[in-house]
PALUM-905248 format. One line per 5 residues: number of its first residue (from 1); for each residue z, y negated, x negated of N, C-alpha, C. Coordinates in steps of 0.05 Angstrom, whole numbers, plus 32768, in hexadecimal, padded with zeros to 4 digits. Layout:
N
NUM	Z Y X Z Y X Z Y X; ...
END
This chain:
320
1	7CFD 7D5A 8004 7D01 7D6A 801C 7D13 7D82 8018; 7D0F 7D92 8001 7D1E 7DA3 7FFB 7D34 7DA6 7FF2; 7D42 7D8B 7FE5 7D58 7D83 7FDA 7D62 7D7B 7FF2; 7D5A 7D6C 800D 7D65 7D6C 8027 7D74 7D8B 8037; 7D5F 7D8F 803D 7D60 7DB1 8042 7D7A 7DB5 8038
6	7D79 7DC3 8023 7D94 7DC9 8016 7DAD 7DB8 8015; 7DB1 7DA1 8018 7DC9 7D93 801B 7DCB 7D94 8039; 7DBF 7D94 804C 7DC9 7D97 8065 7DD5 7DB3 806C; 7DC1 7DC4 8056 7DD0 7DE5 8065 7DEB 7DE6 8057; 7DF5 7DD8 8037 7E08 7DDA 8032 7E1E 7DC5 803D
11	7E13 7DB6 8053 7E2F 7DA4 8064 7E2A 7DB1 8078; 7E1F 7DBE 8084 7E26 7DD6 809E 7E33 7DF0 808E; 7E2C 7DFF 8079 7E47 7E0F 8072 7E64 7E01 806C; 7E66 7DE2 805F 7E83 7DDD 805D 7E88 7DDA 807A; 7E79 7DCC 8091 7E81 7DC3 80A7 7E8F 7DDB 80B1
16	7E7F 7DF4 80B8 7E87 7E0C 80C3 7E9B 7E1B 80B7; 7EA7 7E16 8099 7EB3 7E23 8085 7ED3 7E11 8095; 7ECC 7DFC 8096 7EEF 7DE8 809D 7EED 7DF1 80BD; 7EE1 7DF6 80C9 7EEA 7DF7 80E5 7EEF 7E1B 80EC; 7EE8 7E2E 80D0 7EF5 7E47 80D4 7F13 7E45 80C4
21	7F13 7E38 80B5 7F2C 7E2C 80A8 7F3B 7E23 80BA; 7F32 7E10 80C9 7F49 7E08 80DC 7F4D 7E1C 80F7; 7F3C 7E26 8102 7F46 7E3A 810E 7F5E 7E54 810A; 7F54 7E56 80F0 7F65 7E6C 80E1 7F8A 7E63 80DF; 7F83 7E46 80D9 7FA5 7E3C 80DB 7FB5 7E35 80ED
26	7F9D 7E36 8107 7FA8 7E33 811E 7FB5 7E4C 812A; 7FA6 7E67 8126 7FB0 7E7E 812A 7FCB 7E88 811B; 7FC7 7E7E 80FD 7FDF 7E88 80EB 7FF9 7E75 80F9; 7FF2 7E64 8105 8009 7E54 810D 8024 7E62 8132; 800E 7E71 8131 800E 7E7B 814F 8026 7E93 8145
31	801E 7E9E 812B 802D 7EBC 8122 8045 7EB2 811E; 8058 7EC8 8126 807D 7EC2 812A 8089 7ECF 8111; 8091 7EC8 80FC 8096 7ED1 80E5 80B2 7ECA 80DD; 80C5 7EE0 80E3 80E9 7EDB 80D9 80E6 7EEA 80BB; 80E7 7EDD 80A5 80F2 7EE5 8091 8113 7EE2 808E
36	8118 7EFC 8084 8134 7F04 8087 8141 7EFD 8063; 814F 7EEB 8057 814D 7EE8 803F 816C 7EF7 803E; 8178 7F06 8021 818D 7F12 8020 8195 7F0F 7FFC; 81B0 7EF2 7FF8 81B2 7EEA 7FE8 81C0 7EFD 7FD5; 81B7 7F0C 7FC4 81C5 7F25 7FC2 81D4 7F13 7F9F
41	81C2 7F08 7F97 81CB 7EFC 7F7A 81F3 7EE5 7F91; 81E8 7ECE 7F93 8203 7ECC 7FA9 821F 7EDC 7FAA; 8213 7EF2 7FBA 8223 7EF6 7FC3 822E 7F11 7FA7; 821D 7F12 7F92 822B 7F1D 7F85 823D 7F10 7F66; 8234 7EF2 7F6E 8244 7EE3 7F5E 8261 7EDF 7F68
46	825D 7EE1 7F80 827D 7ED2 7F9A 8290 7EEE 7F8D; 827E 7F02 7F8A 8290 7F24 7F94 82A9 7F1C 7F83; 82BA 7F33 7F76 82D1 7F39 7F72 82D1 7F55 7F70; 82E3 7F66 7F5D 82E0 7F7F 7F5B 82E4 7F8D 7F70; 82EB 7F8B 7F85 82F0 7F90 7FA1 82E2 7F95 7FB5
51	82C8 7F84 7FAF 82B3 7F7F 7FBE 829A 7F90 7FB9; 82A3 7F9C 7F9D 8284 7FAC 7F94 8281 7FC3 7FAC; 8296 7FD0 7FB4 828E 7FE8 7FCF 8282 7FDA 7FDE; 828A 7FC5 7FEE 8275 7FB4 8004 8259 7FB1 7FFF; 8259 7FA3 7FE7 823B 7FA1 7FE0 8232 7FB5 7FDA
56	823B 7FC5 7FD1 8220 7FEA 7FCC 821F 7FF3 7FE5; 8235 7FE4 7FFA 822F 7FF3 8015 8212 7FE4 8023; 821D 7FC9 8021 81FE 7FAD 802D 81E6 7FB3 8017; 81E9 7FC2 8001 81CB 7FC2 7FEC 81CC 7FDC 7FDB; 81C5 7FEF 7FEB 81C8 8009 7FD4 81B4 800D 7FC9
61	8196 8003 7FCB 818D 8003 7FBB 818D 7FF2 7FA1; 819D 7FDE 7FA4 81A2 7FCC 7F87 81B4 7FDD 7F73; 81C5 7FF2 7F7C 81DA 8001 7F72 81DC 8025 7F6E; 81CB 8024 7F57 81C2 8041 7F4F 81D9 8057 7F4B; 81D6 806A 7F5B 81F4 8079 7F51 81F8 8089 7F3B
66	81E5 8085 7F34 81FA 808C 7F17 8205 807E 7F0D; 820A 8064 7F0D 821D 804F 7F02 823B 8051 7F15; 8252 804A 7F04 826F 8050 7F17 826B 8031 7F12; 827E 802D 7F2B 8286 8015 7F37 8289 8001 7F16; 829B 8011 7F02 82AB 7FFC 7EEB 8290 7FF0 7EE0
71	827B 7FF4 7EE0 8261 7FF0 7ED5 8268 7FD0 7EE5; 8261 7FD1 7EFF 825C 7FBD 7F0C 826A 7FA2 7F08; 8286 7FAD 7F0B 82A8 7F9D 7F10 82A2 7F90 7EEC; 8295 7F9F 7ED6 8294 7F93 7EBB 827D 7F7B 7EC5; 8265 7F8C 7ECB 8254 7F68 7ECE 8256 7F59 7ED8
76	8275 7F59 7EEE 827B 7F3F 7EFD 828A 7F2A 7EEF; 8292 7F37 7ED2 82A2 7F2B 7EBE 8293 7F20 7EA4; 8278 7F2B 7EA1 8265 7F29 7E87 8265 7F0A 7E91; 8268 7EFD 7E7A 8268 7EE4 7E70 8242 7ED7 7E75; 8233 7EE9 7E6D 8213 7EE3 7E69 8209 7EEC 7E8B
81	8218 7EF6 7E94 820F 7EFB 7EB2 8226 7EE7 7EC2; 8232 7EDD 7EB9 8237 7ECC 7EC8 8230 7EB1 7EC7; 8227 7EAE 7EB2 8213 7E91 7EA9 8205 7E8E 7EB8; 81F0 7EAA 7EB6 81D6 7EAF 7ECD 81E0 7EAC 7EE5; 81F0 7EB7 7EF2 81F6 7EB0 7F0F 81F5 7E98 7F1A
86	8205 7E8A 7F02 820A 7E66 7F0F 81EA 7E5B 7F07; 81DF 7E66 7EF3 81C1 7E4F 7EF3 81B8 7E5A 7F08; 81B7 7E68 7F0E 81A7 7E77 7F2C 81B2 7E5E 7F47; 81C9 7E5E 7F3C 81D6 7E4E 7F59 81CD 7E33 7F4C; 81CA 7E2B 7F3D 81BC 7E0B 7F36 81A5 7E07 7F46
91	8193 7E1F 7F37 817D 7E1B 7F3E 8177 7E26 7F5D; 817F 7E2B 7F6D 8174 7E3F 7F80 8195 7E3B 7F97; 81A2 7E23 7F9C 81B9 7E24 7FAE 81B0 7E2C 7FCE; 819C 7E2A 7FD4 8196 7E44 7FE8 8174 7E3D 7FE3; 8168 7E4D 7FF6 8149 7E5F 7FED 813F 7E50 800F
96	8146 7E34 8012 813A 7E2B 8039 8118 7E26 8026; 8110 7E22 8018 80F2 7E15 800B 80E6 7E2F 8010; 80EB 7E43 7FF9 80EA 7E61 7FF0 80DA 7E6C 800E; 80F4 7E68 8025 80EC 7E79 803A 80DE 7E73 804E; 80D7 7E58 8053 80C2 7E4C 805C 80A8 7E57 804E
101	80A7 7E4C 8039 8091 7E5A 802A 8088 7E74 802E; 8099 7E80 8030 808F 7E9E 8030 808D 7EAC 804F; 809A 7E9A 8061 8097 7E9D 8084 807C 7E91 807D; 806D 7E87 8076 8058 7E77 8072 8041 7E8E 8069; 804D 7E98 8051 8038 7EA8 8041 8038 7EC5 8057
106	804D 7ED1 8059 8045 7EDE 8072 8040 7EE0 8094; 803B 7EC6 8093 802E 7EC1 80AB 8009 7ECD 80AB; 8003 7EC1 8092 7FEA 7EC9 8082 7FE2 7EE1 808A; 7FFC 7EED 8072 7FF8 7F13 8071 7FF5 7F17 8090; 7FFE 7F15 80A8 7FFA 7F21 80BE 7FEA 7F1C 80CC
111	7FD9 7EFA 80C4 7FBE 7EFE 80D5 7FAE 7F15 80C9; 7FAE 7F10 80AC 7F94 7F28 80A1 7FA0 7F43 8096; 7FB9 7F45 80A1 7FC4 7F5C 809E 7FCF 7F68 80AA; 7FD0 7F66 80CA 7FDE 7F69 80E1 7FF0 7F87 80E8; 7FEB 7F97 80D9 7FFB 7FA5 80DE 8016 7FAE 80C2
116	8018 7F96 80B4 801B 7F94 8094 8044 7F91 80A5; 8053 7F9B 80A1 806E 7F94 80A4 8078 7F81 8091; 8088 7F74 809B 8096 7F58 8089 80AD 7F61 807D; 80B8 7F6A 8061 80C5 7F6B 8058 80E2 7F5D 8054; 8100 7F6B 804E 8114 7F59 804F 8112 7F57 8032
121	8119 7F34 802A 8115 7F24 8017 8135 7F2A 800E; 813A 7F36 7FF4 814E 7F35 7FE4 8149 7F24 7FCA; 8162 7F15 7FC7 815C 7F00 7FA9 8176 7F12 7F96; 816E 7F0E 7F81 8181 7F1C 7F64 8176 7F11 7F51; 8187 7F1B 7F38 8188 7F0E 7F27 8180 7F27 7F0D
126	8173 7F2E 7EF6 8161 7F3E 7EF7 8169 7F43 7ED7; 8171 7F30 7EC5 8173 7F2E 7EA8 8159 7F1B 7E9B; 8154 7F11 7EAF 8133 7F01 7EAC 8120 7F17 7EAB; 811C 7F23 7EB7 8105 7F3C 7EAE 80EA 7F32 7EBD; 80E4 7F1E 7EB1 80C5 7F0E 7EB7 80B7 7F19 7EBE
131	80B1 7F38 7EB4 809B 7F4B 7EB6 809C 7F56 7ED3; 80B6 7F5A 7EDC 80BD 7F69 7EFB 80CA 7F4B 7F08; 80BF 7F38 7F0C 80D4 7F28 7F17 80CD 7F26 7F3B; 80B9 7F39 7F40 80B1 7F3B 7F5D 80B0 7F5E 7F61; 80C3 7F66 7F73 80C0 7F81 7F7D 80C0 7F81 7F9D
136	80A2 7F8D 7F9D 809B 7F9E 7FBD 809B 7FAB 7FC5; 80AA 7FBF 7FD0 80AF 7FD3 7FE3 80A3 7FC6 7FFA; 80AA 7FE7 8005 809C 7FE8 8023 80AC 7FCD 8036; 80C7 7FD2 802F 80DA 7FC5 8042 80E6 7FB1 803B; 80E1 7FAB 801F 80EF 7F9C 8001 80DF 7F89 7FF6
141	80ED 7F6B 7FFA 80DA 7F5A 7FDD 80FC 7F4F 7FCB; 80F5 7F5C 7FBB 8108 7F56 7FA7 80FC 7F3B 7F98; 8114 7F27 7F8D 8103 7F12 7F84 811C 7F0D 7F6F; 810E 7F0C 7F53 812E 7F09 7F3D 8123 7EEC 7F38; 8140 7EDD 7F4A 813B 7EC3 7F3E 8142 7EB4 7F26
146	8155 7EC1 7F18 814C 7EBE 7EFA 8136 7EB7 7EE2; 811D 7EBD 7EF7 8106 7EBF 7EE9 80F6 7EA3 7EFB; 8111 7E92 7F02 80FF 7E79 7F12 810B 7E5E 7F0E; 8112 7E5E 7EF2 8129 7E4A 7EEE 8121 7E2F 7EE5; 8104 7E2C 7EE5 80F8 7E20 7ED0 80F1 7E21 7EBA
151	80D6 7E1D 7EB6 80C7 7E25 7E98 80D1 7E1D 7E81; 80F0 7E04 7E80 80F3 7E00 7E66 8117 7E00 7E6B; 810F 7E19 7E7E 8138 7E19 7E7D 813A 7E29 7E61; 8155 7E21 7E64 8165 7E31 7E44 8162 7E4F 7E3D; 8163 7E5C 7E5B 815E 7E7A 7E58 813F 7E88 7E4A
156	8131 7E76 7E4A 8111 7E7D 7E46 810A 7E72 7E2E; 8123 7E68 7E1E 8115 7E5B 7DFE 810E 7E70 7DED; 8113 7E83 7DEE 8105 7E9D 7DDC 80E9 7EB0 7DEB; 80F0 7EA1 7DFC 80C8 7EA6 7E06 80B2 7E98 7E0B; 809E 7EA6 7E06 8085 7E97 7DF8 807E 7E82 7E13
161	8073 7E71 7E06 8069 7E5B 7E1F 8054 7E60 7E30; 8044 7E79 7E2B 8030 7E7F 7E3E 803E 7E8B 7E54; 8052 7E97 7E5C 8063 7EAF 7E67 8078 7E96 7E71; 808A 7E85 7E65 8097 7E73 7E75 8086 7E68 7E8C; 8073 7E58 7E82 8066 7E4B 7E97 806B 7E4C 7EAA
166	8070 7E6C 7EB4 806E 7E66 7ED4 807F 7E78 7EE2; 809D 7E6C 7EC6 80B6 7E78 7ED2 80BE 7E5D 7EDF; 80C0 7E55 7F00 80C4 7E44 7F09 80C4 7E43 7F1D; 80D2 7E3D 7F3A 80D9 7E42 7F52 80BB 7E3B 7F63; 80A6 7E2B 7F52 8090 7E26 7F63 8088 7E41 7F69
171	8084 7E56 7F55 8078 7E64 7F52 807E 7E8A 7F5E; 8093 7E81 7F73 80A0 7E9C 7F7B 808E 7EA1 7F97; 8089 7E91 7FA7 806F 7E9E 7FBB 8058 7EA9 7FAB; 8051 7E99 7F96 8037 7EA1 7F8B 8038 7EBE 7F84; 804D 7EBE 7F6D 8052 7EE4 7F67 8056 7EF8 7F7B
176	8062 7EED 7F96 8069 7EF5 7FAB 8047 7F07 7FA8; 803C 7EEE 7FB4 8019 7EFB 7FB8 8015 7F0B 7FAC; 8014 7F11 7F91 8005 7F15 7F7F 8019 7F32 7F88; 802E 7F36 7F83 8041 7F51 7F8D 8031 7F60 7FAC; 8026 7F4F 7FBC 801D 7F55 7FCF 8001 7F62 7FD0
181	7FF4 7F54 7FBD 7FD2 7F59 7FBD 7FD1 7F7B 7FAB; 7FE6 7F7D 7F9D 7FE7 7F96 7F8A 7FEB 7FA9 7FA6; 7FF8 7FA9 7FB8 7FFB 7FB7 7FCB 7FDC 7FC4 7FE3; 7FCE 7FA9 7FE2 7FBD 7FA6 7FF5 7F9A 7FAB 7FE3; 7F9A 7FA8 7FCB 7F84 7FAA 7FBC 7F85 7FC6 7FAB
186	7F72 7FD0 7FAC 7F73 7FEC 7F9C 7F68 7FE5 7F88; 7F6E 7FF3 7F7A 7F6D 7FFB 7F5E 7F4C 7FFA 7F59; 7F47 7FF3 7F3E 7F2B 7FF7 7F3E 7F26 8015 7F3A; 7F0C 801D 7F3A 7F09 8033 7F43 7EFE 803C 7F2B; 7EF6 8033 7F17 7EE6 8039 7EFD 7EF9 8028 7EE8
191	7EF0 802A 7EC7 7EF7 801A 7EBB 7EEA 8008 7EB4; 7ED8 7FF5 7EBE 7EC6 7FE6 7EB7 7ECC 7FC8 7EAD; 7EC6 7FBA 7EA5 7ED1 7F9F 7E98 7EC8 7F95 7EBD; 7EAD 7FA1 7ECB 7EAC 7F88 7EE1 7EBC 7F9B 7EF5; 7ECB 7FAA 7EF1 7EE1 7FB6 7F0B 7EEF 7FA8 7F0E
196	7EFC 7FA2 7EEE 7F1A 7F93 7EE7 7F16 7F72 7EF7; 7EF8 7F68 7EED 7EF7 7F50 7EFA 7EF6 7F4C 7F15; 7EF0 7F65 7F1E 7EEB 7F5B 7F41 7F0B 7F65 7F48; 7F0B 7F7D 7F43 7F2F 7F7E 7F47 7F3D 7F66 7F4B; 7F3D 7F55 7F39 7F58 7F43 7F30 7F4C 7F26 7F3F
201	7F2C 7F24 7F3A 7F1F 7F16 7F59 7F2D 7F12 7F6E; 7F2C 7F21 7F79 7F3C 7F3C 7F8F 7F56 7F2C 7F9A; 7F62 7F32 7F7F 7F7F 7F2D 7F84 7F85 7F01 7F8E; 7F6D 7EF8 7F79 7F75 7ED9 7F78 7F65 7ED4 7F9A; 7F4A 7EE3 7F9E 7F48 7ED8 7FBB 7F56 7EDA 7FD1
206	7F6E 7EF3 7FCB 7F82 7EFE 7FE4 7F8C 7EDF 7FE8; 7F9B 7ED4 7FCD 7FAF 7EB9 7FCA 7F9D 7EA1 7FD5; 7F7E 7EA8 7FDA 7F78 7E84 7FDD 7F7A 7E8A 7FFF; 7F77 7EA7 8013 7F82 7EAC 8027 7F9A 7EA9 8033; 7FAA 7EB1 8022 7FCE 7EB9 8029 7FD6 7E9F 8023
211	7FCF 7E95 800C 7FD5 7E78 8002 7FC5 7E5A 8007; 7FBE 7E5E 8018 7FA3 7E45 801E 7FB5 7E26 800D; 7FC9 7E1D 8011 7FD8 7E0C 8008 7FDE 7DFF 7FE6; 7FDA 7E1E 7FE2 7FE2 7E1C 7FBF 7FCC 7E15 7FAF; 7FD1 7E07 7F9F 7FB6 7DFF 7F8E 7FA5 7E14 7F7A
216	7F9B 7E19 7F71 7F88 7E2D 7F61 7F95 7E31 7F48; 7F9E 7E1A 7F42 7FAB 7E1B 7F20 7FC3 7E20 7F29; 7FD2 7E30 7F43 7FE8 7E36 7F48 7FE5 7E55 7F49; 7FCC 7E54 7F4F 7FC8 7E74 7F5F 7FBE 7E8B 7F46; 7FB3 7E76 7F36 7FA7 7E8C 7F1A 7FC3 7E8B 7F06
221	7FD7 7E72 7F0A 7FE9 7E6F 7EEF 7FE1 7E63 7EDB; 7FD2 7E50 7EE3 7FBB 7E3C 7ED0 7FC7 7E1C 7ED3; 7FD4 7E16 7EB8 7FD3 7DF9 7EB5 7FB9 7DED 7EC7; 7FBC 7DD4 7ED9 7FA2 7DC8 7ED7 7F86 7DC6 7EC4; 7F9A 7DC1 7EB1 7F89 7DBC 7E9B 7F7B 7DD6 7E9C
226	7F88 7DE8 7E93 7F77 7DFC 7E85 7F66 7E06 7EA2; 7F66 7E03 7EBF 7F5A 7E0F 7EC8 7F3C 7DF9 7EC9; 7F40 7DDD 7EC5 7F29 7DCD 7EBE 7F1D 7DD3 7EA8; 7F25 7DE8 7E8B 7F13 7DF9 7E7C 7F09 7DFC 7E89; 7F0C 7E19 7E96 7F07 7E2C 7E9F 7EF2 7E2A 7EAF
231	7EF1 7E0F 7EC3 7ED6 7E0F 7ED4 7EC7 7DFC 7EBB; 7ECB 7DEB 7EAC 7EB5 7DE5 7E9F 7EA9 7DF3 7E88; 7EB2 7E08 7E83 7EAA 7E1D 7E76 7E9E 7E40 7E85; 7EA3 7E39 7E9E 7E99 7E53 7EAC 7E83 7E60 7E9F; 7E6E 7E4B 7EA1 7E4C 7E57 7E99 7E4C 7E5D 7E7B
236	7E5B 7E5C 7E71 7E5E 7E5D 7E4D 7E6C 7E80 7E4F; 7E87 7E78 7E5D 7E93 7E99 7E5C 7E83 7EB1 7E6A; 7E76 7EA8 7E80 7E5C 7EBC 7E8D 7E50 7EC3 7E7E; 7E3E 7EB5 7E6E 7E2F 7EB3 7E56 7E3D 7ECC 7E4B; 7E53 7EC6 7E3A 7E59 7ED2 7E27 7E58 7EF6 7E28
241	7E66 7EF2 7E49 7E6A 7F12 7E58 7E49 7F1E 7E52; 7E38 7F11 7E58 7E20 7F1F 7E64 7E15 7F26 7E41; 7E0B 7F13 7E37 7E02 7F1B 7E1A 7E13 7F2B 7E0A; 7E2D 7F33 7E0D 7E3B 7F46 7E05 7E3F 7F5F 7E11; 7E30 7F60 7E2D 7E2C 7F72 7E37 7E46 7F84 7E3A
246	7E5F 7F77 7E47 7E70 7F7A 7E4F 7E7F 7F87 7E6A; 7E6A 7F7D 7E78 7E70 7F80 7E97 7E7F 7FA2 7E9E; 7E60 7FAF 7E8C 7E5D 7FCF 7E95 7E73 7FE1 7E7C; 7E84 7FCD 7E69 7E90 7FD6 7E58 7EA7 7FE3 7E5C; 7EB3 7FFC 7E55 7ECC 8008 7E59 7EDB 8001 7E3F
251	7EDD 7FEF 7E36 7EEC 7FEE 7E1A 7F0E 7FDE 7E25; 7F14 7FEC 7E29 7F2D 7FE5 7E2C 7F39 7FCD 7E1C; 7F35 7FCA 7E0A 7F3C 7FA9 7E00 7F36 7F8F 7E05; 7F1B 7F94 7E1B 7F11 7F80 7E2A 7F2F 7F79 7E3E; 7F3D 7F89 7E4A 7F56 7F81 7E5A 7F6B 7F69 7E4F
256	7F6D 7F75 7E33 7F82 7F62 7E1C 7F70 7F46 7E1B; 7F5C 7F4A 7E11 7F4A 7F34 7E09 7F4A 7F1C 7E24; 7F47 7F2A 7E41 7F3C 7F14 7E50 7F4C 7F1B 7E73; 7F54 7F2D 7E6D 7F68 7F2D 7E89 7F82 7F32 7E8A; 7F93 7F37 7E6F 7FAF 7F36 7E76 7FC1 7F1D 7E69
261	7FD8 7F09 7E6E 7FE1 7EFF 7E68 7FE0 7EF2 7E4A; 7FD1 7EE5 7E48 7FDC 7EDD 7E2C 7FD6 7EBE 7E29; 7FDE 7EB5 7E11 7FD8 7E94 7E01 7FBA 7E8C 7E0D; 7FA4 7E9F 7DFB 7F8C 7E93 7E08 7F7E 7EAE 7E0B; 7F6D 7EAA 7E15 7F50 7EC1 7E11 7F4D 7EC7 7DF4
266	7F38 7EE2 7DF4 7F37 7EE0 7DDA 7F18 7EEC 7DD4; 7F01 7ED4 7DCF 7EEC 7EDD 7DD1 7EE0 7EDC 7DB3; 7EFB 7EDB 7DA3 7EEC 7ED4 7D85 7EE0 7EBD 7D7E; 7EDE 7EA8 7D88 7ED4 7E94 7D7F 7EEF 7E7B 7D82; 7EE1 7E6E 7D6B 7EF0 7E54 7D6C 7F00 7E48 7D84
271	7EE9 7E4A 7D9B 7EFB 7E3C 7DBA 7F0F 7E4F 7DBD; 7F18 7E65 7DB1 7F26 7E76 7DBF 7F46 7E68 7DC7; 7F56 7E54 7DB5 7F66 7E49 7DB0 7F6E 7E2D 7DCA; 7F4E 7E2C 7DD2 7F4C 7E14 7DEE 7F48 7E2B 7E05; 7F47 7E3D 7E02 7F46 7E4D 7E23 7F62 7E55 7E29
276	7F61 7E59 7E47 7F7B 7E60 7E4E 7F78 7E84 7E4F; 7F8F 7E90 7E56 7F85 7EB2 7E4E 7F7E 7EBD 7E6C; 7F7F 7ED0 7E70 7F71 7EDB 7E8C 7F5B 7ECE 7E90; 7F49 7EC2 7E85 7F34 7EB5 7E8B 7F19 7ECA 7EA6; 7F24 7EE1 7E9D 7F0D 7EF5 7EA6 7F17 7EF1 7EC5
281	7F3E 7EF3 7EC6 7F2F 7EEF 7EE7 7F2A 7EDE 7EF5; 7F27 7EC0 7EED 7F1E 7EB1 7EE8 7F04 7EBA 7EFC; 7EED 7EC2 7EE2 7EDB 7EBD 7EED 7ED9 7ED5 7F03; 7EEA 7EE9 7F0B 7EE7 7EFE 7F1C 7EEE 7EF3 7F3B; 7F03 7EDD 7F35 7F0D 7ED3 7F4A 7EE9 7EBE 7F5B
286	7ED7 7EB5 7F41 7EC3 7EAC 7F4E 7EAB 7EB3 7F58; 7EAA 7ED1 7F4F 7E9F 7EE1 7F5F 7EA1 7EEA 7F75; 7EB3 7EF2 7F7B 7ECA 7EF2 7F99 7EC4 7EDD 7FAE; 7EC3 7EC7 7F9F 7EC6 7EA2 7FB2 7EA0 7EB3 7FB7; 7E91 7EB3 7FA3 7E71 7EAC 7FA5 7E6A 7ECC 7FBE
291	7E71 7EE4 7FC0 7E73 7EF3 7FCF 7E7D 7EED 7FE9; 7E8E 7EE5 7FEC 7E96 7EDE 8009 7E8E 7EC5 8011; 7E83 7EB6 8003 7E74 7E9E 800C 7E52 7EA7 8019; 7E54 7EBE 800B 7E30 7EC7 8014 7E36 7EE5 8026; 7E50 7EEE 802B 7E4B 7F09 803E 7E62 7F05 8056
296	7E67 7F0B 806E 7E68 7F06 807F 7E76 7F2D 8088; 7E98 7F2A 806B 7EA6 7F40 807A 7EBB 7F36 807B; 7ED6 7F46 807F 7EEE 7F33 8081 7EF6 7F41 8063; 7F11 7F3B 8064 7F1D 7F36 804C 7F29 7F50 804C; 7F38 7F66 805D 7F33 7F81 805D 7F23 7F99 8050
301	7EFF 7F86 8055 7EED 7F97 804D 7EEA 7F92 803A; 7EED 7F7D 8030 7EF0 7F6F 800C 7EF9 7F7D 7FFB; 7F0C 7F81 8008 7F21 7F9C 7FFB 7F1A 7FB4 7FF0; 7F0A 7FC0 8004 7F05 7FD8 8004 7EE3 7FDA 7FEF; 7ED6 7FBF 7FEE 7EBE 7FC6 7FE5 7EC2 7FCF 7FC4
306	7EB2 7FD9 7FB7 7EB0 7FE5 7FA2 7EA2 7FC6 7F8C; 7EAB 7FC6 7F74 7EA5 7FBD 7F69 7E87 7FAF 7F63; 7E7A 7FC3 7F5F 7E60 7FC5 7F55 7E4F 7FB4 7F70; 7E55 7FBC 7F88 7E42 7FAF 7FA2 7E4A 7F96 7FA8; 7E71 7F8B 7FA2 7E71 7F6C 7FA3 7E69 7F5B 7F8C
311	7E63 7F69 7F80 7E5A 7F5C 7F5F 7E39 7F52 7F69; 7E34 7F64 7F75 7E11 7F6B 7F75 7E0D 7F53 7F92; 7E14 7F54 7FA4 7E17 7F4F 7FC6 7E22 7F2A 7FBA; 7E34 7F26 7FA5 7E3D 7F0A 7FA1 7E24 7EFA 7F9F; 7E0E 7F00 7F92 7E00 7EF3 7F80 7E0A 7ED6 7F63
316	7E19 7EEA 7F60 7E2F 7ECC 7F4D 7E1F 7EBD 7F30; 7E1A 7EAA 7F3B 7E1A 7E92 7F2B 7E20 7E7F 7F1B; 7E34 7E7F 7F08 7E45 7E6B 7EFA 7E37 7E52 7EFE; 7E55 7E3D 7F06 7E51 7E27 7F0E 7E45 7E10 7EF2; 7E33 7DFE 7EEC 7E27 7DF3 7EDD 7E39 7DD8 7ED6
END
């Protein structure tokens, strides 16, 4: 009787869960969204020394003044920037996918962000600078497509394979987000190992909103594979957090170890070599899912809540 009970209340939350889902896409569909794209790499391959006044006139912010013009008129001649220009034009002969996508992703931003302005979309070309390859301004999404050429183009053979991965044109809405949620998510407010997790939580539940479309191992930067670790190891890495008594930890090396970019996690043990790295937000991102599955705010107030009460308010459970 009781194993009844419970499977019926959990097919009236999916039932009610798809028909706020589908409502929601019916609305996002209603929002009028002109993304304005401005091929700045293009049109600075076409230029000519002639042309550099025009363009500092159409992009002064691409064009710092303390540089004189000959700076410029030389990189229209550099041999290694002009390589880059044409793979850019291989890969990327115009951005019609790109801007759908992202009329798409900010259709999102303006149901749950409605008073959020849509930015003009500039594309450039950057030196591969992976690390900045998404810039947001107020009025600005800069996007260096250099850094989207594919994970095993020629430009990326001296960088490590964790960091290629997901140099690749699938992956320029995604960073888009992720440029976006830094805007919209504050800062944690303490140094806590469970700030950092709900923080970066935070950031992956903005993407399963803004991104309903994209797959999960798109949205964390997770091989399939490694994100099928990851859930069949959840209750093992919980584990590990809690008897190490981590959560309440300010040790700053917990960041290196389990939330910033790398090969794998690094929990000292043997598996360390089979995990994928960021594992922590990982599980921060499933705290987030287990919180808003049990509280009843919007995704605004999500924002604003403090660590410690969505941690507490989730009741989170690692999946078995």
């Amino acid at each position: 009787m009781k194993n009844s009970i419970v499977f019926i209340l959990g097919l009236c939350f999916i039932v009610i869960s798809c028909g706020n889902d589908q409502k929601v896409k019916e609305e996002v569909q209603k929002i009028n969204v002109n993304v304005k794209v401005l091929r700045f790499d293009r049109d600075f391959a076409e230029a000519g020394p002639l042309d550099i006044p025009v363009l500092k006139n159409a992009y002064p912010y691409l064009f710092p003044a303390q540089y004189p013009d000959s700076v410029w008129e030389a990189k229209l001649k550099d041999t290694l920037q002009v390589e880059l220009l044409y793979e850019v034009g291989q890969v990327f002969p115009n951005f019609d996918k790109e801007t759908h996508d992202l009329e798409l992703f900010f259709k999102h931003v303006k149901f749950y962000f409605p008073n959020i302005d849509i930015p003009t979309v500039v594309t450039i070309t950057s030196d591969v600078d992976y690390n900045n390859r998404v810039i947001l301004a107020d009025s600005l999404l800069i996007i260096g497509l250099d850094n989207y050429l594919g994970r095993d183009h020629k430009f990326y053979g001296g960088i490590q394979k964790y960091i290629s991965f997901s140099l690749d044109r699938d992956y320029v809405v995604t960073d888009v987000a992720s440029a976006f949620a830094k805007k919209v998510n504050p800062s944690p407010s303490d140094r806590t190992f469970l700030s950092q997790l709900v923080y970066y939580g935070k950031e992956l539940y903005l993407k399963d909103k803004l991104l309903p479309l994209e797959t999960d191992a798109k949205k964390i930067g997770y091989s399939q594979e490694e994100l099928d670790w990851a859930k069949a190891n959840e209750e093992m890495i919980w584990r590990y957090f809690i008897e190490r008594e981590l959560l309440y930890s300010t040790d700053t090396k917990l960041a290196i170890r389990f939330l910033d970019q790398a090969p794998f996690s690094k929990f000292q043990l043997e598996l360390d070599n089979e995990s994928p790295g960021r594992i922590g937000r990982f599980i921060g991102w499933k705290i987030i899912r287990s919180f808003m599955e049990k509280n009843d705010v919007t995704l605004q107030q999500l924002l604003s809540l403090p660590a410690e009460e969505v941690f507490k308010r989730s009741k989170y459970k690692p999946s078995k």
